[in-house]
N, CA, C and O atoms as a CHARMM CRD file, in Angstrom:
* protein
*
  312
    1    1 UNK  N     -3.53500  15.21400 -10.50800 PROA 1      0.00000
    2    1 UNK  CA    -3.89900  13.93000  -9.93600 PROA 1      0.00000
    3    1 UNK  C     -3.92600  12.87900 -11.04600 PROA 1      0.00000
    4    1 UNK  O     -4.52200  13.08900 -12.10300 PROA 1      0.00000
    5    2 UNK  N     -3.20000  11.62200 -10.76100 PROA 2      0.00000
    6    2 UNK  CA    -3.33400  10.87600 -11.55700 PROA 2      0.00000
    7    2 UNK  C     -5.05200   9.80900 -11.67900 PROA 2      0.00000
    8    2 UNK  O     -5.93800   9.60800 -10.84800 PROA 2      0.00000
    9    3 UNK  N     -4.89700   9.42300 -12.90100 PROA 3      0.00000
   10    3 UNK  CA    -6.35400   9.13100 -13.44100 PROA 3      0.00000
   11    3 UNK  C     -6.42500   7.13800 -12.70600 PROA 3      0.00000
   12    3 UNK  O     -5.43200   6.44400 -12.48600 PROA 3      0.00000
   13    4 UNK  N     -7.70300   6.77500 -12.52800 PROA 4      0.00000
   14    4 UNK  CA    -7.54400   5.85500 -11.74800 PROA 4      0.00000
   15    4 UNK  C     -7.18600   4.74500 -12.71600 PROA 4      0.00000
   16    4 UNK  O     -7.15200   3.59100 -12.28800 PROA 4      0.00000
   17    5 UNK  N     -6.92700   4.99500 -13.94400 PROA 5      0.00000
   18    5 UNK  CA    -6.65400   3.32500 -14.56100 PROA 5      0.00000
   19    5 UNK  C     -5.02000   3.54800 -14.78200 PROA 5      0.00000
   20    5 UNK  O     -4.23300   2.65200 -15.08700 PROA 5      0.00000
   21    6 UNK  N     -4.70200   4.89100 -14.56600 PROA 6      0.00000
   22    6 UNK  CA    -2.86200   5.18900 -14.58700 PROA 6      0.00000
   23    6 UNK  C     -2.39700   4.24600 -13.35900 PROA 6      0.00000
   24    6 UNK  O     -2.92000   3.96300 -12.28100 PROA 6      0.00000
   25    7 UNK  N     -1.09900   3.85900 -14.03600 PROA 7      0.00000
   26    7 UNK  CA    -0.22000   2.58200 -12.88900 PROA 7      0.00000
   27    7 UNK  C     -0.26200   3.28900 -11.68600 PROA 7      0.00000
   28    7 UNK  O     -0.57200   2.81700 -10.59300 PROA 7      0.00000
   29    8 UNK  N      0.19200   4.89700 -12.02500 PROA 8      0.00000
   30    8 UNK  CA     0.33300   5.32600 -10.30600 PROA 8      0.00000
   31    8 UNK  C     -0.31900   5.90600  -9.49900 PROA 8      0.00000
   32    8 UNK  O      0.02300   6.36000  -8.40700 PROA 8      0.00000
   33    9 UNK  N     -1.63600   5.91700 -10.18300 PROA 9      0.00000
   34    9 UNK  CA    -2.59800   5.97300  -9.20800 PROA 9      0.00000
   35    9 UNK  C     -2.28500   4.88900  -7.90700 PROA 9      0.00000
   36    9 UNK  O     -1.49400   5.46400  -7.16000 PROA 9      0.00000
   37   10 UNK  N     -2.56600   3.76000  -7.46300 PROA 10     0.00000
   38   10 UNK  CA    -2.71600   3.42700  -6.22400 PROA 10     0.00000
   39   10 UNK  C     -1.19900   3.84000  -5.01100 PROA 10     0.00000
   40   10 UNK  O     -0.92800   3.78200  -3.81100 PROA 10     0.00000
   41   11 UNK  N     -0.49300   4.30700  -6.48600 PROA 11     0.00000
   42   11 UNK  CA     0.75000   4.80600  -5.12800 PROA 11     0.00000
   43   11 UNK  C      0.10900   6.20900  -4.53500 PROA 11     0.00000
   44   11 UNK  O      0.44600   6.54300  -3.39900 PROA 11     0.00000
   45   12 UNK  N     -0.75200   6.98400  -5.23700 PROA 12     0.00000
   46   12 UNK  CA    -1.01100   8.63300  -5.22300 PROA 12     0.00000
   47   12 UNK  C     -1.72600   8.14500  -3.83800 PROA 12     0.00000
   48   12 UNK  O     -1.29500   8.55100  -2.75900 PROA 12     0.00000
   49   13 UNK  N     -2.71000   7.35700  -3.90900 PROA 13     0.00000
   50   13 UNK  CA    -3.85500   6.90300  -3.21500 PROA 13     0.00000
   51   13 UNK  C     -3.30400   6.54700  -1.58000 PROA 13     0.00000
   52   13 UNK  O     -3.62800   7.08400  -0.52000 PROA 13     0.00000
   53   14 UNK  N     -2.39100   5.47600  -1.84300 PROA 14     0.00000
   54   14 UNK  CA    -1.71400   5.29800  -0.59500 PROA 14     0.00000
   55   14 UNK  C     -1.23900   6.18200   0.00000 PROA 14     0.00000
   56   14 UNK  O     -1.75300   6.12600   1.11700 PROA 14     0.00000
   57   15 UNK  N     -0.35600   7.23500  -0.04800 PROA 15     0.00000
   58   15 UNK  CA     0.39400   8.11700   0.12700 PROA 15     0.00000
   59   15 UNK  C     -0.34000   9.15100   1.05000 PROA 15     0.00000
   60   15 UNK  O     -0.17600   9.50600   2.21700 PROA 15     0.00000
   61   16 UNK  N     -1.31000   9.52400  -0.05800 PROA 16     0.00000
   62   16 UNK  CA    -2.27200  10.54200   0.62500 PROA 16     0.00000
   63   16 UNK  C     -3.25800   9.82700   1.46100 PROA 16     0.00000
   64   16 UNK  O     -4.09000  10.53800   2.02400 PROA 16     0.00000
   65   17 UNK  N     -3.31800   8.54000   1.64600 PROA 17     0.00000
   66   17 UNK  CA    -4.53800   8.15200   2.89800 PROA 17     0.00000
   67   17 UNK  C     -3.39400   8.00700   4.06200 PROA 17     0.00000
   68   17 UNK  O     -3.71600   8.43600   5.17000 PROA 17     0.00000
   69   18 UNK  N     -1.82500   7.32800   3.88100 PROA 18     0.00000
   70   18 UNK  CA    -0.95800   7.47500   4.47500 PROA 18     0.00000
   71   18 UNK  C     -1.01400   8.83000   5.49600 PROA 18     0.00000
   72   18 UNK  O     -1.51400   8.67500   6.61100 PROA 18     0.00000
   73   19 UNK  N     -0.57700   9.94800   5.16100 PROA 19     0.00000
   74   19 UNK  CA    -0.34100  10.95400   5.32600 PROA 19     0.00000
   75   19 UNK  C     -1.49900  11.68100   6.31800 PROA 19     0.00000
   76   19 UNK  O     -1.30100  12.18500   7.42400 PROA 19     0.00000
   77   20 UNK  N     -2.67900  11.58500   5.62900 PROA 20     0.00000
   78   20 UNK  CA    -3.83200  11.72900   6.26600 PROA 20     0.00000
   79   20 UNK  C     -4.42400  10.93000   7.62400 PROA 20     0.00000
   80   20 UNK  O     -5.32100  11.43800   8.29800 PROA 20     0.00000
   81   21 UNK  N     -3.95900   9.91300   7.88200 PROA 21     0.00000
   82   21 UNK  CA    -3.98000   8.81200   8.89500 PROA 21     0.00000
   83   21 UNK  C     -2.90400   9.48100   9.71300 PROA 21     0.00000
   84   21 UNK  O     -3.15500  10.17900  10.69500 PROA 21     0.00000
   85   22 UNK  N     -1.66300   9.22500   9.24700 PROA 22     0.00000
   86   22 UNK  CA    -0.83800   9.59600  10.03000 PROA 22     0.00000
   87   22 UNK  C     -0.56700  11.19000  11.21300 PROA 22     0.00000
   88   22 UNK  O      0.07200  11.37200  12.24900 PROA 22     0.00000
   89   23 UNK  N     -1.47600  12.08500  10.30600 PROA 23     0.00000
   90   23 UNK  CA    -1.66000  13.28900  10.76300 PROA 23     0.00000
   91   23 UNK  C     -2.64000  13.15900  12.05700 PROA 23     0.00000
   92   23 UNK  O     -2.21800  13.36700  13.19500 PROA 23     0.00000
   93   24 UNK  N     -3.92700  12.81100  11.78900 PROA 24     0.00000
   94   24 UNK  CA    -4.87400  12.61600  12.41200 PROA 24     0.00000
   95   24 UNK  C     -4.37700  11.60900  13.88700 PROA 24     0.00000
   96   24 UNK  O     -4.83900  11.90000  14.99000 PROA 24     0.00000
   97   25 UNK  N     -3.70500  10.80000  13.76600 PROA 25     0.00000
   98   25 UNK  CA    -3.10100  10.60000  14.72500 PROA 25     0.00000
   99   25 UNK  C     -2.39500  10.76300  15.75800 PROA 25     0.00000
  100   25 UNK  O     -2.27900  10.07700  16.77400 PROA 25     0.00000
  101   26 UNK  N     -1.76200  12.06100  15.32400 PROA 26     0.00000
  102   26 UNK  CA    -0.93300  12.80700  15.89100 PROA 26     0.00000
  103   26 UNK  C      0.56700  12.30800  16.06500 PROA 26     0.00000
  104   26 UNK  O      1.27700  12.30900  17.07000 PROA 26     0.00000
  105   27 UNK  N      0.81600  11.89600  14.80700 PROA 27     0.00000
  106   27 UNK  CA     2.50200  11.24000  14.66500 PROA 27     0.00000
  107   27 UNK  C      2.86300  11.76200  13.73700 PROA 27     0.00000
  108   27 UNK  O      2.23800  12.15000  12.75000 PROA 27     0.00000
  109   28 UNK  N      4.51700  11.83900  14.13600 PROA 28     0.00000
  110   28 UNK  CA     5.52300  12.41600  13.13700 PROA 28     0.00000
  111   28 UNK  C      5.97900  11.54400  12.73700 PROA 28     0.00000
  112   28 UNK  O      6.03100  10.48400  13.36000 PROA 28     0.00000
  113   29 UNK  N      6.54800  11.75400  11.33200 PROA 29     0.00000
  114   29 UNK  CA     7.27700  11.57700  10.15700 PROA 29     0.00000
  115   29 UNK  C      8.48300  10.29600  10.96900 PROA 29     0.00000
  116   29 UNK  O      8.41400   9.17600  10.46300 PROA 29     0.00000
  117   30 UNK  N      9.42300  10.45600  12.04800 PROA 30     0.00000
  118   30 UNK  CA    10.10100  10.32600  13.03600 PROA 30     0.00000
  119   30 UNK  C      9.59700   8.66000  13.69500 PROA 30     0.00000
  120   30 UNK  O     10.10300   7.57300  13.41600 PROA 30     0.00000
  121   31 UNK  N      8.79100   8.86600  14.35100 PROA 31     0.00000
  122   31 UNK  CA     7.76100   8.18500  14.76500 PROA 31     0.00000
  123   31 UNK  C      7.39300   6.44500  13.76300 PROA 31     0.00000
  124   31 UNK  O      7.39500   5.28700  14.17900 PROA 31     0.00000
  125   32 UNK  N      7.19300   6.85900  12.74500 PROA 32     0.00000
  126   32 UNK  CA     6.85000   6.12800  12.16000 PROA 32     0.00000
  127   32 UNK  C      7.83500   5.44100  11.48400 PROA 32     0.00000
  128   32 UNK  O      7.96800   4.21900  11.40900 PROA 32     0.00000
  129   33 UNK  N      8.78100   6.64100  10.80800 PROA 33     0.00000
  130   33 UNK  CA     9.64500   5.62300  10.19600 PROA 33     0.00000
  131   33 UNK  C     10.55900   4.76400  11.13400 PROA 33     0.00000
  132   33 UNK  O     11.42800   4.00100  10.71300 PROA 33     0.00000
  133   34 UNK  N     10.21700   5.00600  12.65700 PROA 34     0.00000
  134   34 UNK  CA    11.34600   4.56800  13.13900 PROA 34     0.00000
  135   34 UNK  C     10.13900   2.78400  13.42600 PROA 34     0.00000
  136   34 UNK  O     10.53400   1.63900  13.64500 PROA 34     0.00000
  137   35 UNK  N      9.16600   3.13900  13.33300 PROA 35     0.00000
  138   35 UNK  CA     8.14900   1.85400  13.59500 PROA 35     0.00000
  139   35 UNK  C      8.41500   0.79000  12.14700 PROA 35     0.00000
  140   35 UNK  O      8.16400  -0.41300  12.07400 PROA 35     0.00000
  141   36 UNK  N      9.00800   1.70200  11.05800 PROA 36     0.00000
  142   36 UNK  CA     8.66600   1.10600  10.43200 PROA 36     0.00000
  143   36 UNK  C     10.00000   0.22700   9.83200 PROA 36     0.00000
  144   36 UNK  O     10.06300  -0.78600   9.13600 PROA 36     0.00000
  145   37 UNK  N     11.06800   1.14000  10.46300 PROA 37     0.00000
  146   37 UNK  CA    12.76000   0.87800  10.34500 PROA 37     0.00000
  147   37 UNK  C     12.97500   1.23900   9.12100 PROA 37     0.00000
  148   37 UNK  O     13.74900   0.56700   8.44000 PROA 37     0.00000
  149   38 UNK  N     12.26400   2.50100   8.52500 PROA 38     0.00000
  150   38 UNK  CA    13.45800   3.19500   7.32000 PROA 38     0.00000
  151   38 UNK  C     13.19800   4.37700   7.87500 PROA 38     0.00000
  152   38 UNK  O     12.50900   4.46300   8.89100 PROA 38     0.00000
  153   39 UNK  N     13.84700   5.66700   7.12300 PROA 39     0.00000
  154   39 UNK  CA    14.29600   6.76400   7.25900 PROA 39     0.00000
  155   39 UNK  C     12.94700   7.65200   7.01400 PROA 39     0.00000
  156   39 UNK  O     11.99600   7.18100   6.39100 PROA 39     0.00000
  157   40 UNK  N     12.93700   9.24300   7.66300 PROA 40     0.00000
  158   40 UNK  CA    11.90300  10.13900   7.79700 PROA 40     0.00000
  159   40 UNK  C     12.60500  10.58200   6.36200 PROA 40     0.00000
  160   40 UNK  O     11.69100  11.18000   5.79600 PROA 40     0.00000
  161   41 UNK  N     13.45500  10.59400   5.71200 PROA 41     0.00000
  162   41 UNK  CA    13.47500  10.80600   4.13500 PROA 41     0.00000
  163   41 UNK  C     12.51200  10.00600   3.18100 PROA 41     0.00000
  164   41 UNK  O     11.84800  10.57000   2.31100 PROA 41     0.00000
  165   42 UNK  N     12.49000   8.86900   3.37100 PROA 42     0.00000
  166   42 UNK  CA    11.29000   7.61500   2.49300 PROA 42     0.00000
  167   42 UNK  C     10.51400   8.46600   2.84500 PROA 42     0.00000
  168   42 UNK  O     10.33400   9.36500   2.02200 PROA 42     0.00000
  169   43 UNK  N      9.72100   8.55700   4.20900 PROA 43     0.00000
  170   43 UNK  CA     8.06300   8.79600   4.25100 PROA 43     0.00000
  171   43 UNK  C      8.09400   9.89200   3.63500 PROA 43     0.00000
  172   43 UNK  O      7.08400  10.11200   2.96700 PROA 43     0.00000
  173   44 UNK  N      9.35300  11.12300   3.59900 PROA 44     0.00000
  174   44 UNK  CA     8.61700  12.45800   3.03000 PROA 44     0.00000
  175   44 UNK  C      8.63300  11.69300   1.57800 PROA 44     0.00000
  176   44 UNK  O      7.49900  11.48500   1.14500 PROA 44     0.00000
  177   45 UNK  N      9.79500  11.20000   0.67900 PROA 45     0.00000
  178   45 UNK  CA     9.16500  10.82400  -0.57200 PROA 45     0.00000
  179   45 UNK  C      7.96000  10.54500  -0.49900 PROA 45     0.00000
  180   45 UNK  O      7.24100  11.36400  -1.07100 PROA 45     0.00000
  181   46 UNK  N      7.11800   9.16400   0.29000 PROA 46     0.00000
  182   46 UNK  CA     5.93700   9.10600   0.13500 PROA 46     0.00000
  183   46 UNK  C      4.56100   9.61100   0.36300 PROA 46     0.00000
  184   46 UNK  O      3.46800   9.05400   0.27200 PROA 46     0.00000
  185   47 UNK  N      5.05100  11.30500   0.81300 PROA 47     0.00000
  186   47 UNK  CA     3.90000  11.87800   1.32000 PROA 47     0.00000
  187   47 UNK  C      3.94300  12.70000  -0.03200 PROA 47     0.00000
  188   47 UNK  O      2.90600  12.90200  -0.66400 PROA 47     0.00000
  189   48 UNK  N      5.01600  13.10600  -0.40300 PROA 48     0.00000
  190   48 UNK  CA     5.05300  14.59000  -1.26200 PROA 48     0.00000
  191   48 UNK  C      4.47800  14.46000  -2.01900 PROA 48     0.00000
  192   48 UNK  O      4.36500  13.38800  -2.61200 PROA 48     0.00000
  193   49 UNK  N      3.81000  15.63600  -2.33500 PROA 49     0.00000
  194   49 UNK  CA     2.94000  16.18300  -3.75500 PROA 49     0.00000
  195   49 UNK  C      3.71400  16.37200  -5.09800 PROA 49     0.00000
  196   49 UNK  O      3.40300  16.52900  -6.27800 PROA 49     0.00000
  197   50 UNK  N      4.96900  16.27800  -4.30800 PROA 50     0.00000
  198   50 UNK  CA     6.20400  17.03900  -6.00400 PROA 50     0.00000
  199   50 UNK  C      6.70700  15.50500  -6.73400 PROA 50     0.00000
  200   50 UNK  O      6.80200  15.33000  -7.94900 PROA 50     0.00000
  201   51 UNK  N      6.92100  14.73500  -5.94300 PROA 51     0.00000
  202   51 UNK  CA     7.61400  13.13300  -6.00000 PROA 51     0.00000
  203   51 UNK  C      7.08500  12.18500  -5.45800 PROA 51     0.00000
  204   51 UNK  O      6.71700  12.08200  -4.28800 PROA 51     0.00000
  205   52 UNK  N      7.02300  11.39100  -6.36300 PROA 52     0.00000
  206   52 UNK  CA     5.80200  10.30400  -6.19700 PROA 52     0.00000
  207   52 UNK  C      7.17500   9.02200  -5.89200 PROA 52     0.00000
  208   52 UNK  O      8.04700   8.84200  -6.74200 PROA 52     0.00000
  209   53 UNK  N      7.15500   8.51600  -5.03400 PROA 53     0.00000
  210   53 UNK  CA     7.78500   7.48600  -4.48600 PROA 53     0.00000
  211   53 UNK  C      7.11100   6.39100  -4.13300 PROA 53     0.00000
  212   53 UNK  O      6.25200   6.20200  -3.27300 PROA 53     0.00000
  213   54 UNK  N      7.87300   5.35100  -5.30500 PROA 54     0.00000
  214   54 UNK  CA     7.25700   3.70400  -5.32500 PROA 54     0.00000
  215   54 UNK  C      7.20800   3.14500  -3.69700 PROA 54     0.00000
  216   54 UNK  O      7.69500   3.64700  -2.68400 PROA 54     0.00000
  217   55 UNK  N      6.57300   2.14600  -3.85100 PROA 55     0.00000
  218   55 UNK  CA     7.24500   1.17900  -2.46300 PROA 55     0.00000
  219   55 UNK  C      6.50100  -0.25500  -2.82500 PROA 55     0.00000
  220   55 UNK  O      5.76000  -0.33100  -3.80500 PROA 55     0.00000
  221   56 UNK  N      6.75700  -1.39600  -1.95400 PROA 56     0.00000
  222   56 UNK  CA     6.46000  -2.55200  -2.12000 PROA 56     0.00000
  223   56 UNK  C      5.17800  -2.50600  -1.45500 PROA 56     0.00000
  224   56 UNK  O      4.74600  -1.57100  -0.78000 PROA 56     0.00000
  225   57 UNK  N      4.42200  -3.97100  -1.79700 PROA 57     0.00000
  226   57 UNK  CA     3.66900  -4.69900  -0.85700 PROA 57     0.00000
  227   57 UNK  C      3.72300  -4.70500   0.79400 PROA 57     0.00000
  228   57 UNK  O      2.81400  -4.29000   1.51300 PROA 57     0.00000
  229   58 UNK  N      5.25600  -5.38400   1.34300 PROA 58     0.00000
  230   58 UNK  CA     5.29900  -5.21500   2.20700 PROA 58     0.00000
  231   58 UNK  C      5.41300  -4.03700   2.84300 PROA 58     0.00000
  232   58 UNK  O      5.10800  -3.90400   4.02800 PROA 58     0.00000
  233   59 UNK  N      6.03800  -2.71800   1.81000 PROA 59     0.00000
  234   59 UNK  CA     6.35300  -1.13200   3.07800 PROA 59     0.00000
  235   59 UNK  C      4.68000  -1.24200   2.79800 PROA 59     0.00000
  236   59 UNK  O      4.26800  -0.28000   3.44700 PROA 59     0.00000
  237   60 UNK  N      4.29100  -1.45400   2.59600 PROA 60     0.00000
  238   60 UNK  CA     2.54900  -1.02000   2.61300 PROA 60     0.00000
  239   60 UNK  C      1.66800  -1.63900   4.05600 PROA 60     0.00000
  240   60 UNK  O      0.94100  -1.09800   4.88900 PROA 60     0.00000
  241   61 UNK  N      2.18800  -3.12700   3.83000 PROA 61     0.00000
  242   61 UNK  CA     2.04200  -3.11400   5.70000 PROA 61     0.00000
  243   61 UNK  C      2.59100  -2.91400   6.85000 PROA 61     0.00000
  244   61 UNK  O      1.96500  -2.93800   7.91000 PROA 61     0.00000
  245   62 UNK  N      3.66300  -2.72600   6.75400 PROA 62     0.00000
  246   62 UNK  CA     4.42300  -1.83200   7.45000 PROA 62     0.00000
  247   62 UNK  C      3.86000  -0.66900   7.81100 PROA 62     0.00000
  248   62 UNK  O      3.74000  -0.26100   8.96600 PROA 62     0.00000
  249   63 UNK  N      3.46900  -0.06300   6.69800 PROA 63     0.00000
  250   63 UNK  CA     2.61600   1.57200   7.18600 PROA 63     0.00000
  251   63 UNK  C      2.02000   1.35300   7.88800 PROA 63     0.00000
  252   63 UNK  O      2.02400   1.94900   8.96500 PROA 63     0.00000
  253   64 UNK  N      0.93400   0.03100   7.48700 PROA 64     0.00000
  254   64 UNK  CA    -0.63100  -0.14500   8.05500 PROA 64     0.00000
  255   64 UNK  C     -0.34800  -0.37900   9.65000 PROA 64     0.00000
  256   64 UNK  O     -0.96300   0.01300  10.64200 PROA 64     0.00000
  257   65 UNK  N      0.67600  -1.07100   9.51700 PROA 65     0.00000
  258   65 UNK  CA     1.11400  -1.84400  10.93900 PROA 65     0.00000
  259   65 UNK  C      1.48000  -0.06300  12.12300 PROA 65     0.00000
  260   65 UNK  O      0.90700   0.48000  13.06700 PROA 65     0.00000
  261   66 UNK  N      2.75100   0.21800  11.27400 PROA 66     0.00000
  262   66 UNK  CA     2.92300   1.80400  12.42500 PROA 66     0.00000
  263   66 UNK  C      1.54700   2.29500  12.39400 PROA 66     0.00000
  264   66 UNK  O      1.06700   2.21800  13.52500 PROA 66     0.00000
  265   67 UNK  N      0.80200   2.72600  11.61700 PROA 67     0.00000
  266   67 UNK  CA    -0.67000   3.42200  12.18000 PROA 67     0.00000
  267   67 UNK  C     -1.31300   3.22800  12.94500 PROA 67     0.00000
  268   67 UNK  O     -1.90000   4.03100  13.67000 PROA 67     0.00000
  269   68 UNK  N     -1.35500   1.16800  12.94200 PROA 68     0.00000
  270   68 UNK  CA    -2.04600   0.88800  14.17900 PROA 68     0.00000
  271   68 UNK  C     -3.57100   0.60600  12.79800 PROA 68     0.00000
  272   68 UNK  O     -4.56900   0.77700  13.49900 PROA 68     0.00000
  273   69 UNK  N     -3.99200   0.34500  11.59000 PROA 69     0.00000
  274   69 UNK  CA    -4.75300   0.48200  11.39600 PROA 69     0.00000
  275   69 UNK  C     -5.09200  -0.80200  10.17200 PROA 69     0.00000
  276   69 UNK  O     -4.03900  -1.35100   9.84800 PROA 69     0.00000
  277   70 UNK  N     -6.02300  -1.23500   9.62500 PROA 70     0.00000
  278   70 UNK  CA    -6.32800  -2.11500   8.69600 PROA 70     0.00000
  279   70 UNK  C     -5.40200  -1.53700   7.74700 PROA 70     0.00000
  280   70 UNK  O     -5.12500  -0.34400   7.61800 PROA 70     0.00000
  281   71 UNK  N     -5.08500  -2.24300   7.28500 PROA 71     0.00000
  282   71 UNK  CA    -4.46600  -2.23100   5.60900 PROA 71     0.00000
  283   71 UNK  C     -5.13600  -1.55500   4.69200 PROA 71     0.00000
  284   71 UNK  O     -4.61900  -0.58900   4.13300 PROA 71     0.00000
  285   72 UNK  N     -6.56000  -2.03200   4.37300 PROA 72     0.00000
  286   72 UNK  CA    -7.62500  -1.44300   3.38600 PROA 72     0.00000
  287   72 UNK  C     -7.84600   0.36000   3.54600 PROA 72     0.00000
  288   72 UNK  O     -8.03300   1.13000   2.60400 PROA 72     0.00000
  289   73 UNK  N     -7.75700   0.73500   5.04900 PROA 73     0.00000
  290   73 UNK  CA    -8.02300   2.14100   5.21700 PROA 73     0.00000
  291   73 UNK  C     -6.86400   2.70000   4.53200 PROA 73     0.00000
  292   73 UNK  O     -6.84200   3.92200   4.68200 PROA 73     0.00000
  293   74 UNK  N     -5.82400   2.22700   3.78600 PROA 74     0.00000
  294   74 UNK  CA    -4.72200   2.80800   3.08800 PROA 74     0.00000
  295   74 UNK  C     -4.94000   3.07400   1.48300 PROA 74     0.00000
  296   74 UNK  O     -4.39500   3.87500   0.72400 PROA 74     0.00000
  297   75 UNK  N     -6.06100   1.97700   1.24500 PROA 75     0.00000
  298   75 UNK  CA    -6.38200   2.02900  -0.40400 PROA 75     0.00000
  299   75 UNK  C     -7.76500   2.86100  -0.36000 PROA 75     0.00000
  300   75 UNK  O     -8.04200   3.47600  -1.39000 PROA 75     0.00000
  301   76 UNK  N     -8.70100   2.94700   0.77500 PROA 76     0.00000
  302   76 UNK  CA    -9.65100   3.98300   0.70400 PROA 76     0.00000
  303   76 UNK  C     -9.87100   5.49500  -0.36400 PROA 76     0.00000
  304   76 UNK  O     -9.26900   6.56600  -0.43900 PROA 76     0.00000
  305   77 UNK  N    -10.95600   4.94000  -1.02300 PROA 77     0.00000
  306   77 UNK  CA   -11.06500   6.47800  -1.61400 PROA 77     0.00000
  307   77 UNK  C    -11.90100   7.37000  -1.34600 PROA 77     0.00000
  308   77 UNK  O    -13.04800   7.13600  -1.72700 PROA 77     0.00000
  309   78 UNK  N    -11.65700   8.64500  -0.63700 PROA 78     0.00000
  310   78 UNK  CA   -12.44700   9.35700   0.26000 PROA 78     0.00000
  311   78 UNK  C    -12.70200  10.84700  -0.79600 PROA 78     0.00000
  312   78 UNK  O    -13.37800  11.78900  -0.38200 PROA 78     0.00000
Protein backbone atom coordinates (compact mmCIF):
# COMPACT_ATOMS: atom_id res chain seq x y z
CA UNK A 1 0.00 0.00 0.00
CA UNK A 2 1.16 3.18 -0.89
CA UNK A 3 2.08 5.75 1.99
CA UNK A 4 -0.35 8.76 2.21
CA UNK A 5 2.11 11.63 1.31
CA UNK A 6 3.21 9.21 -1.98
CA UNK A 7 1.66 10.95 -5.33
CA UNK A 8 -0.25 7.68 -5.75
CA UNK A 9 -1.79 7.32 -2.97
CA UNK A 10 -5.13 9.18 -3.86
CA UNK A 11 -5.25 7.06 -7.11
CA UNK A 12 -4.87 3.68 -4.63
CA UNK A 13 -7.67 5.40 -2.56
CA UNK A 14 -10.04 6.07 -5.38
CA UNK A 15 -9.83 2.85 -6.97
CA UNK A 16 -10.44 0.85 -4.00
CA UNK A 17 -13.49 3.07 -2.66
CA UNK A 18 -14.41 2.81 -6.51
CA UNK A 19 -14.52 -0.82 -6.56
CA UNK A 20 -15.99 -1.19 -3.18
CA UNK A 21 -19.05 1.12 -4.06
CA UNK A 22 -19.39 -0.39 -7.13
CA UNK A 23 -19.63 -3.97 -5.71
CA UNK A 24 -21.98 -3.12 -3.02
CA UNK A 25 -24.20 -1.94 -5.52
CA UNK A 26 -24.52 -4.67 -7.36
CA UNK A 27 -22.91 -3.47 -10.79
CA UNK A 28 -20.63 -4.79 -13.22
CA UNK A 29 -17.55 -3.67 -14.59
CA UNK A 30 -19.97 -3.51 -18.04
CA UNK A 31 -22.47 -1.41 -16.50
CA UNK A 32 -20.49 1.26 -15.60
CA UNK A 33 -18.12 1.68 -18.07
CA UNK A 34 -20.80 1.82 -20.41
CA UNK A 35 -22.34 4.87 -17.94
CA UNK A 36 -19.31 6.15 -18.07
CA UNK A 37 -18.44 5.72 -22.05
CA UNK A 38 -14.99 3.98 -21.76
CA UNK A 39 -14.16 0.41 -21.85
CA UNK A 40 -14.59 -2.56 -18.95
CA UNK A 41 -10.63 -2.72 -19.73
CA UNK A 42 -10.02 1.06 -17.99
CA UNK A 43 -12.16 0.09 -14.93
CA UNK A 44 -10.25 -3.28 -14.53
CA UNK A 45 -6.94 -1.06 -14.79
CA UNK A 46 -8.56 0.98 -12.13
CA UNK A 47 -9.65 -1.60 -9.80
CA UNK A 48 -6.46 -3.88 -9.95
CA UNK A 49 -4.21 -4.56 -7.18
CA UNK A 50 -1.24 -5.47 -9.79
CA UNK A 51 -1.63 -1.93 -11.93
CA UNK A 52 -2.28 1.14 -10.71
CA UNK A 53 -4.01 3.18 -13.47
CA UNK A 54 -3.95 7.09 -13.58
CA UNK A 55 -7.14 8.95 -14.55
CA UNK A 56 -8.26 12.61 -14.59
CA UNK A 57 -10.40 14.88 -12.54
CA UNK A 58 -13.12 14.48 -14.72
CA UNK A 59 -13.06 10.19 -15.07
CA UNK A 60 -13.35 10.81 -11.29
CA UNK A 61 -16.79 12.28 -11.73
CA UNK A 62 -17.78 10.30 -14.06
CA UNK A 63 -17.31 7.36 -11.60
CA UNK A 64 -19.09 9.38 -8.95
CA UNK A 65 -21.81 10.14 -11.45
CA UNK A 66 -22.27 6.02 -12.71
CA UNK A 67 -22.47 5.10 -8.88
CA UNK A 68 -25.11 7.37 -8.39
CA UNK A 69 -23.03 8.77 -5.39
CA UNK A 70 -21.19 12.09 -3.94
CA UNK A 71 -17.85 12.52 -5.25
CA UNK A 72 -16.21 12.74 -1.68
CA UNK A 73 -17.45 8.97 -0.88
CA UNK A 74 -14.62 8.22 -3.58
CA UNK A 75 -11.71 9.95 -1.56
CA UNK A 76 -13.11 8.38 1.81
CA UNK A 77 -10.73 6.68 4.05
CA UNK A 78 -12.33 3.74 5.65
Amino acid sequence: MFKTDDENYVYLLVSKNFKRIRKAKGLTKEEVAKAMGCTKAFLGNIESENYHQTFSIPTVVKMASALKVDISELFEEL
